[in-house]
NUZASE-377684 format. One line per field, with one value per residue (C-alpha): y negated, x, z. Coordinates in steps of 0.2 Angstrom, whole numbers. Each point is the difference from the previous one (the first is absolute). Layout:
<rs>
y <- [Y:...];
x <- [X:...];
z <- [Z:...];
</rs>
This chain:
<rs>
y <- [0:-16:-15:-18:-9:-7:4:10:-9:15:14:13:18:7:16:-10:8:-10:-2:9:18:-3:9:-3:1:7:16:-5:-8:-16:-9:-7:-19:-7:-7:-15:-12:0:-10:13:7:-9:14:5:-3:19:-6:-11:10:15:-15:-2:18:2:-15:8:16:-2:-11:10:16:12:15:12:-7:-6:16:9:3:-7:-19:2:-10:-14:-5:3:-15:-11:4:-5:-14:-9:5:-11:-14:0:-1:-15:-8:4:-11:-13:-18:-19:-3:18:17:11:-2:-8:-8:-16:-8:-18:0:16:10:17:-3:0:13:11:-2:4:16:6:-4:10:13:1:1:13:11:-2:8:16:15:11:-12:-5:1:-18:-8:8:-7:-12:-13:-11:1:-3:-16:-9:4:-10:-15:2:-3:-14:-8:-1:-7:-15:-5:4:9:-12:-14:-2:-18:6:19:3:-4:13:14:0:17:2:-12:7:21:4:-6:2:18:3:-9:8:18:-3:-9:17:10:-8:-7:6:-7:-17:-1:4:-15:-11:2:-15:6:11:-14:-15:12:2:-17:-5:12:-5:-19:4:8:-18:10:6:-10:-4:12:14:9:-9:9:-14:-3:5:5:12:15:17:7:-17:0:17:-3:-15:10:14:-11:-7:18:2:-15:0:14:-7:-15:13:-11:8:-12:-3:18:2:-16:7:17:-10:-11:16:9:-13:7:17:-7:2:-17:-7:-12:-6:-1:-6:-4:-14:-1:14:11:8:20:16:0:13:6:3:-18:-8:-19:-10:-20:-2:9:11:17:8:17:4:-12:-11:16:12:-11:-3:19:0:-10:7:18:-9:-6:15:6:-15:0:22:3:-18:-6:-13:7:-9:-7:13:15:0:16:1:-17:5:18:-8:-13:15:10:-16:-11:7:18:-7:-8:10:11:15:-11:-15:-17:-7:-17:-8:-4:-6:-20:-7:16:8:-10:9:12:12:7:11:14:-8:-6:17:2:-12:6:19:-5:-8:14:13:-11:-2:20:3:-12:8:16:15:-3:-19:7:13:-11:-14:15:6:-15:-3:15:0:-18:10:13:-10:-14:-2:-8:9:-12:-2:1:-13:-12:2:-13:12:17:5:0:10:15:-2:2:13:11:-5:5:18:4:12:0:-17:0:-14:-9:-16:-12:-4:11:4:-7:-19:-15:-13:-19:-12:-15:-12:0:1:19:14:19:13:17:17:13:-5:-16:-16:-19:-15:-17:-18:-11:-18:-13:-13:10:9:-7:3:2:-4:-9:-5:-4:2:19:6:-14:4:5:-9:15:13:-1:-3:14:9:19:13:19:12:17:15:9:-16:-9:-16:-9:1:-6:-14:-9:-13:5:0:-19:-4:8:-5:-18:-5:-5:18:9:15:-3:-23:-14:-13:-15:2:-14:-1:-6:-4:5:-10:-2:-6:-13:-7:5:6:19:-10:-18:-13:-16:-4:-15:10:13:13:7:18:7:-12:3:-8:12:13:-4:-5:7:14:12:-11:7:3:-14:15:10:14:15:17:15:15:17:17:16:0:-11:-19:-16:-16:-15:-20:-16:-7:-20:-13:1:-12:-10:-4:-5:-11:-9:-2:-11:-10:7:4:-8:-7:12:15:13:11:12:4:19:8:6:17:10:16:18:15:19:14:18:17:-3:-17:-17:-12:-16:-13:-19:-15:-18:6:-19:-16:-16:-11:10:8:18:12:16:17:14:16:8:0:13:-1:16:1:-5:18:6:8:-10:1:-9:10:0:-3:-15:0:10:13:-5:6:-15:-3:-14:-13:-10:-8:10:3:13:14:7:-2:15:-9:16:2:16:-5:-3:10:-12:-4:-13:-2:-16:2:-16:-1:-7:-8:-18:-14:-14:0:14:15:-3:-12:9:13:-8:1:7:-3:14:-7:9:-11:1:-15:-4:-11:-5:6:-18:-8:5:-2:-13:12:15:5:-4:16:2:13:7:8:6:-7:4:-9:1:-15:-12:-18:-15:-14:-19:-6:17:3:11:17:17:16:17:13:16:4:21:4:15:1:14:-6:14:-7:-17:6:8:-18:1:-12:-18:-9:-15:1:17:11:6:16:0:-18:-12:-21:-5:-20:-10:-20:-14:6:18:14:17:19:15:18:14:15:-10:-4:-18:-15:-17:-17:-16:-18:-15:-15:-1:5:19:8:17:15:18:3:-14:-16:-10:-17:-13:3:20:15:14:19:14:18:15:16:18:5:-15:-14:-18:-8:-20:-12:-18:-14:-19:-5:-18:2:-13:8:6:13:9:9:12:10:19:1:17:11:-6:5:0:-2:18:-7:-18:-11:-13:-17:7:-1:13:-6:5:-14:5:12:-1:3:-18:0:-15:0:-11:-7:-13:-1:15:-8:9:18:13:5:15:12:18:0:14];
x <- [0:8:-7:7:9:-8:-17:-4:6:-5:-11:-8:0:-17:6:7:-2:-3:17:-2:-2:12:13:19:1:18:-2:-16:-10:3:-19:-9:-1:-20:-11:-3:14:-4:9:16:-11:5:11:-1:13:4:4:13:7:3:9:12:2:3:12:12:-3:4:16:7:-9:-8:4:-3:5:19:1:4:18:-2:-3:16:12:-15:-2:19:2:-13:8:18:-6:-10:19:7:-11:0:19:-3:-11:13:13:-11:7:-7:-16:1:-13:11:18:4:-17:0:-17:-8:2:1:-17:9:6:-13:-10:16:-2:-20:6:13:-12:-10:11:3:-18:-1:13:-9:-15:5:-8:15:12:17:-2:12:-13:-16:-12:11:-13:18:6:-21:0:17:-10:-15:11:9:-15:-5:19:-2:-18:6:15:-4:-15:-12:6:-15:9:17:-4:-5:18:8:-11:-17:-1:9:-13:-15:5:15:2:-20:4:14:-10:-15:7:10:-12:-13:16:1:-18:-1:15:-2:-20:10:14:-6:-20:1:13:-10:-12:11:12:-17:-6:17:-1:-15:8:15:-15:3:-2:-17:-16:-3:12:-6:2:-5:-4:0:20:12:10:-11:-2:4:12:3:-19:3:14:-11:-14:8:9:-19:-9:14:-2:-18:4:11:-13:-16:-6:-13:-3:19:1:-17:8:20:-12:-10:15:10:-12:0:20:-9:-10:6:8:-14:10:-15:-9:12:-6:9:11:13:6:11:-6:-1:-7:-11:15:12:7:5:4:6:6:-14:8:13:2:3:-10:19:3:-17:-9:8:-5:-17:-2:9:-11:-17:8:3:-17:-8:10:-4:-20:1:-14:-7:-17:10:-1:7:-13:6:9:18:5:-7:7:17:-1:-3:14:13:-6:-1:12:14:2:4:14:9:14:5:-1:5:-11:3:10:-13:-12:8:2:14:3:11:14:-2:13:-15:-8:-7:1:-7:-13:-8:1:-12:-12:3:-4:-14:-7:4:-13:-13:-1:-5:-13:-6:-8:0:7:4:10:9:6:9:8:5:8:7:11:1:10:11:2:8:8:17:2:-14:-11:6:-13:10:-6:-16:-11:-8:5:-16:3:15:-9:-12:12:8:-17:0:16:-3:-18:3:-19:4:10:11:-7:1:-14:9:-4:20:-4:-11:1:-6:-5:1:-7:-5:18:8:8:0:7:3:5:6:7:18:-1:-14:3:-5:-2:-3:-8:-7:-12:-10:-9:14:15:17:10:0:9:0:10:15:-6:3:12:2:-15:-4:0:-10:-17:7:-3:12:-2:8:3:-1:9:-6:11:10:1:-7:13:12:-10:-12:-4:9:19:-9:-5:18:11:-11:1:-17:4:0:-16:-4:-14:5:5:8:10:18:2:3:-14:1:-11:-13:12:15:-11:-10:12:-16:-10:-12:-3:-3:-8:-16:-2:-4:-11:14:4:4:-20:-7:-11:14:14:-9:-4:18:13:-5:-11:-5:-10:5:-8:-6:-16:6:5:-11:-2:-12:1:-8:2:20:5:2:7:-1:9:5:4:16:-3:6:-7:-13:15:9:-17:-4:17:-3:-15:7:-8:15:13:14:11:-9:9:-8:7:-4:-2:4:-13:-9:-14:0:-8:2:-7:0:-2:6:20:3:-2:-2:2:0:5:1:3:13:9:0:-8:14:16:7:6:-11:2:-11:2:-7:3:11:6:11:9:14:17:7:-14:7:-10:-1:-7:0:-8:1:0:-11:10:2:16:3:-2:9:-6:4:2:-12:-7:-13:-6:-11:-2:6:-1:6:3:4:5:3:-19:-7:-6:-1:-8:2:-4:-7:2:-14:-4:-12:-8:4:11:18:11:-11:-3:9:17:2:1:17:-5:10:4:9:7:7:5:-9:3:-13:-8:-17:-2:-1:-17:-7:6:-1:5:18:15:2:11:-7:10:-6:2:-13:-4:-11:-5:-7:3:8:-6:13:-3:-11:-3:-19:-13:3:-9:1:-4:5:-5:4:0:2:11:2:15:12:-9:-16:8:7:-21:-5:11:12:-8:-7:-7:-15:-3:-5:12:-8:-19:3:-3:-3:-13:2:10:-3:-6:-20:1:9:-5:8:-6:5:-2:2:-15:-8:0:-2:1:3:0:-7:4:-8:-16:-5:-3:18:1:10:2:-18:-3:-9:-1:-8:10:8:-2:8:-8:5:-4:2:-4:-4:0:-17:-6:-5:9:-2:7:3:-2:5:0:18:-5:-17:-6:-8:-21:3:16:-4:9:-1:5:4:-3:-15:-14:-4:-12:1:-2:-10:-5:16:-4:3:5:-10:5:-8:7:7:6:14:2:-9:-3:4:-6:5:-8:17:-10:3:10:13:13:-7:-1:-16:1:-13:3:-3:-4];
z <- [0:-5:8:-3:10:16:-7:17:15:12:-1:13:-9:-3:11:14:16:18:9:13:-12:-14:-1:-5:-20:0:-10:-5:-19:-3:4:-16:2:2:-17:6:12:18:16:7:15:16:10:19:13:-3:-16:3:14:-16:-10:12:4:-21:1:14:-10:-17:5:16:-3:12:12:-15:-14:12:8:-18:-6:-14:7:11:-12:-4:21:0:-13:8:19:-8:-7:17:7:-15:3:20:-2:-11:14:12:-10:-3:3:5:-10:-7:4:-12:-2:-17:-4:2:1:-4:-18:-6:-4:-4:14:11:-10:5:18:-2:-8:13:15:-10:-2:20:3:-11:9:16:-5:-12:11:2:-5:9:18:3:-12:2:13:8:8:1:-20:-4:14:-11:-16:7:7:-18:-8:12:0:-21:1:13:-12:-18:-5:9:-6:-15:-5:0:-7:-18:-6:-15:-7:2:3:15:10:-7:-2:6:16:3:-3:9:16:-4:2:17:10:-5:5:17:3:17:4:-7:7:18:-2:-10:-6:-11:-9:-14:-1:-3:-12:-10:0:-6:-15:-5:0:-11:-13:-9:-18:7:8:16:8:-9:-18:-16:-13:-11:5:-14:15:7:-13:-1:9:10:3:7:12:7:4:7:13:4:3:12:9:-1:10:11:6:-3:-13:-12:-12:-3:-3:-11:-10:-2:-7:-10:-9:-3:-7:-13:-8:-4:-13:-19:-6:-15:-10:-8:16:14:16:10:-17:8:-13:15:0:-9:-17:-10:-9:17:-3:19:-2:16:-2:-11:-15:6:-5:17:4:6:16:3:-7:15:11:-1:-1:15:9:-6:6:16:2:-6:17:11:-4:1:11:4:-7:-12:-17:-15:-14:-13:3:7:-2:-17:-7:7:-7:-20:3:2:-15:-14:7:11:-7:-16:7:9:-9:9:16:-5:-2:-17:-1:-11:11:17:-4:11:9:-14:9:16:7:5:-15:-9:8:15:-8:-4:20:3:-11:5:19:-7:-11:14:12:-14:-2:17:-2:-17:-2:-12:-17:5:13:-8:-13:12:10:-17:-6:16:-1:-19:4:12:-12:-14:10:-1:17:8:12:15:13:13:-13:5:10:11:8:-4:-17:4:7:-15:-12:8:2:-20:-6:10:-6:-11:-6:-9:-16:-6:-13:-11:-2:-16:-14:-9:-16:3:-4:12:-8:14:-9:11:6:-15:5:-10:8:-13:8:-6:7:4:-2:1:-7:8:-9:8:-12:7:-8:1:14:7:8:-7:16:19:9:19:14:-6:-6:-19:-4:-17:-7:-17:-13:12:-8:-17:-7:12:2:14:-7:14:-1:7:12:5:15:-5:11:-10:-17:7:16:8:-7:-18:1:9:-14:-17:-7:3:-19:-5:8:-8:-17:3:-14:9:-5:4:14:16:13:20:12:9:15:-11:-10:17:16:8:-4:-9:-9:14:-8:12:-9:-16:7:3:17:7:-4:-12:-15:-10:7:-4:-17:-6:12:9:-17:-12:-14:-19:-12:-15:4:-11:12:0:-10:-4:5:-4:11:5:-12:-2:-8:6:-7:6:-3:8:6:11:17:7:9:-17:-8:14:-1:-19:4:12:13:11:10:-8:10:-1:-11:-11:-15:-16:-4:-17:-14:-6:-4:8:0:11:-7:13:-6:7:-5:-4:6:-17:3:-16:0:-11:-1:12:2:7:-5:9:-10:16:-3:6:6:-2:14:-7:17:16:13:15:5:16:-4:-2:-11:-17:-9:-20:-14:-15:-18:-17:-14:-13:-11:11:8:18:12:17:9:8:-16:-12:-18:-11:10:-4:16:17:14:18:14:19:4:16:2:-12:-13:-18:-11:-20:-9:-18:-11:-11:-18:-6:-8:7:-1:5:6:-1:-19:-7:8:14:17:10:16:15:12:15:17:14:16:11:20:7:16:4:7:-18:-1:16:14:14:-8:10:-10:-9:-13:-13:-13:-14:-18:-12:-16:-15:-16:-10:-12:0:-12:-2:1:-11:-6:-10:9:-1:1:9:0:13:9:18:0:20:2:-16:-8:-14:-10:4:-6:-16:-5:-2:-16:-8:-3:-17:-8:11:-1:16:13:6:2:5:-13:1:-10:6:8:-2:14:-8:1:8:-5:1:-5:11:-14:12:13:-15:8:-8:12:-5:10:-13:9:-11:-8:-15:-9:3:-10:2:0:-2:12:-2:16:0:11:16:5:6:-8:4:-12:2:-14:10:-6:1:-13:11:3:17:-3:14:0:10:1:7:2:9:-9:-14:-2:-12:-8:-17:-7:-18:-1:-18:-8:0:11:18:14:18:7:16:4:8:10:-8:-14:-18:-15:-17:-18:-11:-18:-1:19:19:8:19:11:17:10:13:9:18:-2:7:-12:6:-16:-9:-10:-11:-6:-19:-11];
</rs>
């Protein structure tokens, strides 16, 4: 059931039950949301009492679940850590509660002092846990008077407060204080009673993004997985206090994230949510299921947990919204336990990644199973140890928030009755749309591409996070390997030792540009006057993810297959400062020129360009793919020219084909270079590809401000091709064939004046239309990208299109259509050839027959770039 955004505010379930006889929901069916909206039911004092029981529960876990083996490391780690931060306390000096943060000006700060008291509370309270930590009424008491001593000087202070991010004042430290004075309630009520009370009304003070100390749903900066956060921290203190109505509202504005995004139909203008297709934007226009995504999964887990057993049900059902979340949107992008760079913003830069990611979302899946039931349940537990099954670094259940979840994983891994199992079928293709994402997987291997738009951001940037981040959503792909540790491909080392020039799949002009903090001094542009400080609009829109300035970014698919194509563009910043409508000293950067198109069938990736230049006369360079391997890695580039010559990379040739190998980890690629029309190298003469394979050093702190000053050395290798100065525009044609042998290589056959390499043949390749045909799929896919009739292999698209078209053995033709501009009614395409009819009736799509042809007419309004497609007979 997909509901749009905010439409419901709260809802009672038809099936409801009075307080008093419901029983917990762990382990059992997800309850249907009601017909109709309805008031969250007012709860009892019972009620409140199970919120704080579930609080001190999921965070320090119970007799059972602590008693078990397998939680001994997990309340090992939180008792070592207390000991870390008491010893801390113990060194503090004048003006100081932990030694080495000094507070009065610094948010993070004071956010970190939040999170270490937090952290001692925590220790004090684990049944079973470390007996010099563990009910200690002293250690609880200098928690208290922390908590007081940081309220008297800093936190109190509304007119002094509010300084640095926002975030900190109105989620971060809320939480932190939220969670340590329901640890240690009854000592705080003993000590100091107005302690929890104060706390709260301060919280609700720093809400200065919200309304009258609470949420608004109408603030840009309370959505999704912010949204979430906030109203966790007010069920638990509506706890806390035994305030209802704060409770029934947190409920109520929660429940508001579970509904799918419209983008036709927004309500409170938030785009900031999941999406039909699996698409999570965060920052308005963020692609960032990854980071953001996690964690508003992770809180509506937790408050499935918090409310278990208490008459406070959502509007809509958590369990169930939760459960369709993992299966479209975070299976899809997670390889053999590792979250896919493309969809993580600013948090590509961060040392823990990845891998770590994936434990997040497998606490999270492993909670939602026992609140599931029959097949719902059996296939989280199943994908929860498929993930453990095929991860390289296997989860590591320390990682985990709550010991409970420990023991719950535990009891997964060891039933035998659940077998592991992907919710990803081993051959799809997964079209994110509305975030400009696409995920191609195969057995072996799966591709991942980061396009941006006029809808989509091209990058994030924030806080001194992802320094370097201007090519990332230019068309930039990531090619994961089965078998390897993903370590040592991608992640944090990936962005520190490749030129943020040479991204995988980017055109980039060859220049060198400085980071925000170079060109301002500061981690963002400070210029008040001008309507830019740390959180504005402004600084959103031009320095931290501005958008791309072309609408053209989308493709079609059918079955497991795909195409999409883009436009590159100047971003909205460079735009802006082209109209005069920025600072005289605000930088901005003008990005090179092409036309692009990606084709994604069972061996190859195809990927097509043209107009490949630079309207300024800069050179400009092409990266046909990247790869990072450890410095001892015998890595080799071997292949062959054009006419047949055997190749040794590094170097720069006509190639024919390129085969890059790792033995060390197990991995092969081969590049097949393509001909076909189009202007420039590709026709006119054989491109000279470039095959490098350097050493780099770099710190781990050139992309991210508090990374540690790491140096990271590794050997990286590329493939691509470099236009001089002044150079025309160029085209391209190239096929990426993961794990590919050189025998495999050598089948696509030596290359000729347009002729097919293989079953791989381009049909166009021009700034209007991009089109290949796959002989052994029977596949032909073309991408138009002007208006006007654009003809082709049997293809005649009118205007801008992608258009998917697959021949199948038993006679019948399924074609896919899709506007990648979302700005078209109707996209009609022509099948030339003997006419056909649909087999079945397709939604919004119309087959008629025109002379010597079938007529399709898709009809792509307010399809939002989703595909429509029609069997045809």
């Amino acid at each position: 059931m997909q509901i749009s955004r905010r439409t419901l505010i709260a809802a009672l379930p038809a099936t409801a039950l009075p307080a008093a006889a419901r029983p917990s929901r762990a382990g059992a069916a997800g309850v249907p949301p009601a017909a109709a909206p309805a008031p969250v039911p007012a709860g009892t004092p019972a009620d409140r009492a199970t919120v704080l029981a579930n609080t001190v529960a999921v965070f320090a876990g119970t007799d059972r679940s602590n008693a078990r083996p397998e939680t001994a490391a997990k309340l090992a780690a939180m008792a070592a850590t207390a000991r870390t931060r008491l010893a801390a306390m113990d060194a503090a000096g004048s003006g100081e509660l932990f030694a080495g943060l000094a507070l009065g000006t610094s948010d993070t700060a004071l956010t970190s002092c939040y999170q270490y008291l937090y952290e001692i509370a925590l220790a004090t309270r684990v049944p079973g846990g470390a007996s010099d930590l563990t009910g200690d009424p002293a250690l609880r008491q200098r928690v208290v008077d922390g908590l007081q001593w940081l309220h008297d000087r800093f936190f109190g202070d509304q007119e002094s407060g509010y300084y640095g991010n926002w975030f900190n004042w109105e989620i971060a430290i809320p939480q932190y204080a939220t969670k340590t004075l329901v640890l240690l309630k009854d000592t705080a009520a003993a000590s100091r009673p107005e302690l929890a009370a104060t706390y709260v009304a301060t919280m609700d003070g720093y809400l200065r993004n919200g309304k009258d100390g609470d949420v608004d749903l109408d603030s840009r900066f309370h959505t999704g997985a912010n949204l979430a956060d906030i109203t966790t921290d007010r069920i638990m203190q509506g706890a806390l206090l035994d305030d209802d109505a704060r409770i029934t509202k947190a409920v109520a504005d929660q429940s508001t994230v579970l509904a799918t995004i419209d983008p036709y139909a927004l309500r409170h203008g938030v785009t900031d949510g999941f999406y039909a297709d699996g698409s999570y934007l965060q920052h308005a226009s963020v692609a960032y299921t990854g980071s953001y995504g996690t964690g508003l999964l992770t809180r509506i887990v937790q408050t499935v947990k918090l409310l278990d057993g208490t008459g406070y049900p959502a509007a809509v059902d958590l369990v169930g919204a939760a459960r369709g979340w993992v299966t479209r949107s975070f299976a899809p992008l997670v390889f053999e336990g590792w979250m896919m760079e493309a969809v993580k913003g600013r948090a590509v830069s961060r040392t823990t990644t990845g891998y770590a990611d994936v434990g997040a979302v497998v606490e999270s899946v492993a909670d939602l199973s026992a609140h599931a039931a029959g097949a719902d349940a059996t296939a989280l537990a199943g994908y929860v140890k498929f993930v453990r099954q095929e991860s390289r670094a296997p989860v590591d259940p320390v990682s985990f928030v709550s010991p409970v979840s420990v023991a719950r994983y535990a009891d997964i891994l060891a039933d035998a009755s659940v077998p592991a199992a992907d919710l990803n079928a081993p051959a799809q293709h997964s079209a994110f749309a509305a975030m400009d994402r696409v995920v191609h997987r195969r057995p072996g291997w799966a591709f991942t591409l980061a396009r941006s738009s006029t809808r989509i951001s091209g990058y994030e940037y924030m806080s001194g996070e992802n320094l370097m981040p201007w090519f990332q959503g230019a068309g930039a792909h990531y090619l994961y390997l089965s078998g390897q540790d993903q370590r040592q491909a991608f992640g944090v080392d990936h962005f520190t030792a490749v030129s943020p020039y040479a991204l995988a799949g980017v055109t980039a002009p060859v220049e060198t540009r400085r980071t925000v903090p170079e060109l301002y001094g500061t981690a963002w542009y400070d210029n008040p006057a001008a309507g830019f400080t740390s959180s504005s609009e402004s600084q959103n829109t031009y320095v931290y993810f501005p958008l791309s300035t072309n609408p053209h970014s989308g493709g079609a698919c059918s079955g497991a297959y795909g195409t999409c194509g883009m436009v590159l563009s100047d971003d909205a910043a460079r735009a802006a400062a082209r109209a005069g409508l920025l600072p005289a000293d605000f930088v901005t950067y003008r990005d090179a020129r092409a036309t692009k198109s990606w084709y994604l069938f069972d061996d190859e990736v195809v990927v097509l360009a043209a107009g490949v230049g630079d309207g300024a006369g800069r050179a400009v360079t092409t990266t046909f793919d990247t790869r990072i391997a450890a410095p001892g890695d015998a890595v080799t580039a071997t292949g062959a020219l054009r006419d047949g010559t055997p190749f040794t990379g590094p170097g720069t040739a006509p190639l024919a084909w390129l085969r890059y190998a790792d033995p060390g980890q197990g991995t092969a690629i081969g590049y097949v270079l393509l001909d076909g029309p189009g202007p420039g190298p590709g026709r006119d003469r054989p491109p000279r590809v470039r095959v490098g394979l350097e050493s780099v050093t770099r710190s781990r702190r050139a992309i991210r401000t508090a990374n540690p000053d790491t140096a990271v050395t590794k050997q990286v290798f590329s493939v691509g091709c470099d236009q001089p100065a002044g150079a025309g525009p160029a085209s391209f044609a190239y096929a990426l064939v993961p794990g590919a042998t050189e025998d495999a290589l050598r089948g696509y056959g030596r290359p000729g004046p347009a002729g097919p390499r293989g079953p791989l043949a381009v049909l166009a390749n021009s700034t209007a239309l991009q089109a290949v045909r796959h002989a052994g799929l029977g596949i032909t896919a073309a991408n138009a990208f002007a208006a006007g009739p654009h003809r082709t292999g049997g293809l005649e698209v009118d205007g801008p299109a992608s258009v998917l078209v697959r021949e199948h053995g038993d006679g019948t033709t399924t074609v896919g259509v899709a506007d990648p501009t979302t700005a078209r009614d109707t996209v009609t395409v022509l099948l030339r050839g003997r006419r056909l009819r649909a087999v079945s009736p397709a939604d919004g799509v119309r087959v008629t027959r025109s002379r010597g042809a079938t007529r399709i007419e898709a009809a792509t309004r307010h399809a939002y770039g989703a595909t429509l497609e029609v069997t045809l007979r």
